[in-house]
C-alpha positions as CSV (number, residue, x, y, z in Angstrom):
1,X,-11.8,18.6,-5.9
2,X,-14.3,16.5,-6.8
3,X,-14.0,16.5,-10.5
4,X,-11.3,18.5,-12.0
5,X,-11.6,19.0,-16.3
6,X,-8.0,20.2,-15.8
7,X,-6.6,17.0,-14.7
8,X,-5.1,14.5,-17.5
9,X,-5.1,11.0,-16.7
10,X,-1.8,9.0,-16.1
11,X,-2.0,5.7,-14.8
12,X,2.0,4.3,-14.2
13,X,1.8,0.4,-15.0
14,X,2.6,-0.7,-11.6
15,X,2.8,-4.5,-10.9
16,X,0.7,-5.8,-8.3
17,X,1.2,-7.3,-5.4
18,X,-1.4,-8.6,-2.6
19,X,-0.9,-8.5,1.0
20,X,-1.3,-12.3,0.7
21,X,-0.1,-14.9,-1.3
22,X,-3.0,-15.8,-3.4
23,X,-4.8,-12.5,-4.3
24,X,-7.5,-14.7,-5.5
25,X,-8.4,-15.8,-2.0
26,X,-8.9,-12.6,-0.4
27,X,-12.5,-12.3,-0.3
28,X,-12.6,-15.7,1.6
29,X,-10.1,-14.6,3.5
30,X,-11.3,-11.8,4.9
31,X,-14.7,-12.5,5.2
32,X,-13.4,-15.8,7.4
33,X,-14.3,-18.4,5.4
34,X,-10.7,-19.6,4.8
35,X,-8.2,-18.9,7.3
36,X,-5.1,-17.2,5.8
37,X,-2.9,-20.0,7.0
38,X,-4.7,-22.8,4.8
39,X,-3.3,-20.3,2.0
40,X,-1.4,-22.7,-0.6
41,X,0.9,-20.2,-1.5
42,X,2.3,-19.0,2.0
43,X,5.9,-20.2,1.7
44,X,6.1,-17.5,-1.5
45,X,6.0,-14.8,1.4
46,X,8.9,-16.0,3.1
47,X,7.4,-16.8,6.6
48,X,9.0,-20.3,8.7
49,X,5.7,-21.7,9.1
50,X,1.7,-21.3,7.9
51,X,1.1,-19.6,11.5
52,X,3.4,-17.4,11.3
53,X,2.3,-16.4,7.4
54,X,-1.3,-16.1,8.7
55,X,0.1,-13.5,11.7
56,X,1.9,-11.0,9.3
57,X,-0.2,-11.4,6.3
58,X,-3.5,-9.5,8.1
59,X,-0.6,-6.7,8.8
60,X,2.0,-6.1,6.0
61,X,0.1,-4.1,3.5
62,X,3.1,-1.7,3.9
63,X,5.2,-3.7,2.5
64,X,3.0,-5.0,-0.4
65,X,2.8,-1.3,-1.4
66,X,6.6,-1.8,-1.3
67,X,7.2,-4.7,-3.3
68,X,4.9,-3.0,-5.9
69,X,7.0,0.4,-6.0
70,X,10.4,-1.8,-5.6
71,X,8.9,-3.7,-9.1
72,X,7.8,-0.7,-10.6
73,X,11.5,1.1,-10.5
74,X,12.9,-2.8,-11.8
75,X,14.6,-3.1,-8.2
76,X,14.8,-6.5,-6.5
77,X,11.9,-7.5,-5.0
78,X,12.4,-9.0,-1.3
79,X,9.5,-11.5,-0.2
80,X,7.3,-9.5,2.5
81,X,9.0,-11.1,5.2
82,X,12.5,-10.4,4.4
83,X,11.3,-6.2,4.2
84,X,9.0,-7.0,7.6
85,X,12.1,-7.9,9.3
86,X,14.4,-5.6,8.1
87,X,11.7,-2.5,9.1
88,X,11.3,-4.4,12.4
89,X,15.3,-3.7,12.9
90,X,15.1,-0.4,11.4
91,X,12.0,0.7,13.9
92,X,9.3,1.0,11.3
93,X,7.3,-1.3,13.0
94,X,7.3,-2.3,17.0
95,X,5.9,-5.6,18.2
96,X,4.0,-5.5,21.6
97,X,1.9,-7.6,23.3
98,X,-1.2,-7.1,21.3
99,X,0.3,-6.9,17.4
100,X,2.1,-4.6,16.2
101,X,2.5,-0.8,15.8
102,X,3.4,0.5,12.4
103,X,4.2,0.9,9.6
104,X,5.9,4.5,11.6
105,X,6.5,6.3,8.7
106,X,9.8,8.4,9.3
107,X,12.1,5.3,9.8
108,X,10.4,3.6,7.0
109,X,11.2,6.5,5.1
110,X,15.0,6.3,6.0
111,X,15.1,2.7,5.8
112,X,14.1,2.6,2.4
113,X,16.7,5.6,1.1
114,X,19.5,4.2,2.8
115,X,18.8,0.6,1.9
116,X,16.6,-0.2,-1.3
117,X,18.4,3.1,-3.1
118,X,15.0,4.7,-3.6
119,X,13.6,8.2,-2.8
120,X,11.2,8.5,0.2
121,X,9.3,11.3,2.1
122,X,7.3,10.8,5.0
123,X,4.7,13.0,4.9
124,X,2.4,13.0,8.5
125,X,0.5,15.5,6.4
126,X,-0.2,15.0,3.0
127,X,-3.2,17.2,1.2
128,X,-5.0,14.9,-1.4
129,X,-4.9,17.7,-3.9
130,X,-1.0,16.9,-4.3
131,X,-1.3,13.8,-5.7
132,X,-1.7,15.0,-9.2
133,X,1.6,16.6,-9.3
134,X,3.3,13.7,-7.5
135,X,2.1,11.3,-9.6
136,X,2.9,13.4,-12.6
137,X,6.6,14.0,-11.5
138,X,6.8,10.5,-11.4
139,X,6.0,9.4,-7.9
140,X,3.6,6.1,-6.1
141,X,2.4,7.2,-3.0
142,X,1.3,5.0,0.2
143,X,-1.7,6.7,1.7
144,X,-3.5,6.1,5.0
145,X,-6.9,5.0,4.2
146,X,-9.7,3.2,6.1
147,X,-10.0,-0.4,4.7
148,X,-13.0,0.6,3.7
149,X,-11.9,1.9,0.6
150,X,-12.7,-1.7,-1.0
151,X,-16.1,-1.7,-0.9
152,X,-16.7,2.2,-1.0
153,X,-18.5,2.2,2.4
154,X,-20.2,5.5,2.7
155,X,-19.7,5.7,6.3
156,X,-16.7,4.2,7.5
157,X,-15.9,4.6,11.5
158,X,-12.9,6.3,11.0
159,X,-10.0,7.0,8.8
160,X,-6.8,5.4,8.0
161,X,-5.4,2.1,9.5
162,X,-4.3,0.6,6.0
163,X,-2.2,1.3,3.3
164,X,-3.0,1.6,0.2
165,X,-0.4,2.2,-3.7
166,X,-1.2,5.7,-5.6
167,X,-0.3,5.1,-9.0
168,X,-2.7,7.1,-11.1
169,X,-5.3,10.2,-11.3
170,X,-7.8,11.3,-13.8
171,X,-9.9,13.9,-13.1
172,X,-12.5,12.3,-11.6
173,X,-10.8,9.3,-9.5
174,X,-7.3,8.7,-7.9
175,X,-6.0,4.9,-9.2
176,X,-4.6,3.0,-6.8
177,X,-3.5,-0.8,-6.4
178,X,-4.9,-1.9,-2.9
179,X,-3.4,-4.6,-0.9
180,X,-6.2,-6.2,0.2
181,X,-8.7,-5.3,-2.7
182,X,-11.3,-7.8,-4.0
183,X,-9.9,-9.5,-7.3
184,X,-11.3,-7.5,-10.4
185,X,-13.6,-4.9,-8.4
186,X,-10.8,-3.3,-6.1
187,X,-7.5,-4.8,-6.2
188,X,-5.1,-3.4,-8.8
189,X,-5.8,-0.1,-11.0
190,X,-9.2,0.7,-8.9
191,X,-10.5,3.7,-9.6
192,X,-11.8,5.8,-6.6
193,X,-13.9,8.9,-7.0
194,X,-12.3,12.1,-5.1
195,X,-15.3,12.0,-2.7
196,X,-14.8,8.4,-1.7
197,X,-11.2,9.2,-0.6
198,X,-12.3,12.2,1.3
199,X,-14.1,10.0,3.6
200,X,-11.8,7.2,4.1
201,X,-8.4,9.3,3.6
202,X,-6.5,10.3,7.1
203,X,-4.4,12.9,4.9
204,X,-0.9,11.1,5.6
205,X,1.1,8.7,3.7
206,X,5.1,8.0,2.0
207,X,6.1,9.4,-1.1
208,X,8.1,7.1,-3.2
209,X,10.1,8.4,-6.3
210,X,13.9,7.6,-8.0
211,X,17.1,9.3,-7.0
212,X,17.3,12.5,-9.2
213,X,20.8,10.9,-11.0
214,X,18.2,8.2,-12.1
215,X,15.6,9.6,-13.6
C-alpha cells in the first residue's frame, strides 16, 4: 500500500502533547545540548524533582500518546507522572535495574478501560493496512515505531522501541502526532509516507476508541 487513490483523507484534530515539557526544546534535548533536567517547564509534568523529570521524560512517550487521546475524547488529562505511576501499579511498565520495561501493552490496555473509561485493544499484531478503517471508525492508535520515524532515516537498525499517536490517513501518508518530533517538521500532524512506516513500523501497537454508549 504504498499509495491508495481509494483512501479519503481524515485527520481527527488531536491536541498535542510532547514527551517533554517544552516541545520547543526537543531538538536540543535530544541531540545533548541541553540536558532535559535544565527544562523550565519540568514541574508541569508532575515529577518531585528536575532529576527525576529528566529520568521519565526520555521514557514516557506512552503516556504522551495518552494524554493526547485522553484530550481528544475531552477526558481529564493527568500530568505524565500521575498516569506513569498509576501503569507502574497496574504492571504496564516494570522498573529494573537498568530502566524500565514497557509500556507492556495488555495491562495498559486494561488499565486504561477500567480506569480512564476509554476503549482499548492491545494488539501484539497489528497490520498497517488497518489503520484506515480504525481511524475512520473513529479510533487513535499507538504504534511501535523506530524513533527514527523523525527524521525519516532510510535505514534505521531496527523496528519499534517508541511510540508514536495515529490520528490520520490519506492515501499516500499515515498522520501521526509524535512524542518526540522536532517542532514544525515532525511533531504534531506529520505526514509519513506508507513506505517510511514500513521500515520503521514493528506491526504492534494499542487501539484507542470510546465506549459504544458514547459515541
Amino acid at each position: 500500500m504504498a499509495t491508495d487513490p481509494t483512501l479519503r483523507t481524515l485527520v481527527h484534530p488531536v491536541p498535542y502533547h510532547s514527551q517533554w515539557a517544552s516541545p520547543e526544546l526537543v531538538p536540543a534535548i535530544i541531540a545533548g545540548t541541553v540536558p532535559a533536567a535544565e527544562d523550565p517547564r519540568w514541574p508541569e509534568y508532575g515529577a518531585k524533582s528536575p532529576e527525576e523529570y529528566a529520568w521519565w521524560s526520555w521514557r514516557l512517550c506512552g503516556m504522551a500518546c495518552l494524554r493526547m487521546a485522553l484530550a481528544y475524547w475531552r477526558r481529564p488529562v493527568p500530568t505524565a507522572m500521575a498516569l506513569a505511576t498509576a501503569c507502574l501499579d497496574a504492571g504496564a511498565y516494570v522498573r529494573h535495574e537498568d530502566g524500565l520495561h514497557g509500556l507492556v501493552y495488555a495491562p495498559f490496555a486494561t488499565y486504561v478501560e477500567r480506569h480512564l473509561g476509554l476503549l482499548a485493544e492491545s494488539r501484539p499484531e497489528l497490520p498497517r493496512e488497518e489503520l484506515p478503517a480504525l481511524i475512520g471508525a473513529d479510533r487513535l492508535v499507538l504504534l511501535s515505531v523506530h524513533p527514527a520515524i523523525r527524521d525519516a532515516d532510510p535505514e534505521p537498525p531496527h523496528r519499534g522501541g517508541h511510540l508514536v499517536l495515529a490520528v490520520g490517513v490519506t492515501p499516500d501518508h499515515v498522520v501521526i502526532h509524535n512524542p518526540s518530533g522536532f517542532p514544525g517538521r515532525s511533531q504534531e500532524f506529520a505526514h509519513v509516507d506508507w513506505r517510511t512506516l514500513d521500515r520503521v513500523y514493528a506491526g504492534r501497537g494499542v487501539v484507542l476508541g470510546l465506549r459504544e454508549e458514547e459515541q
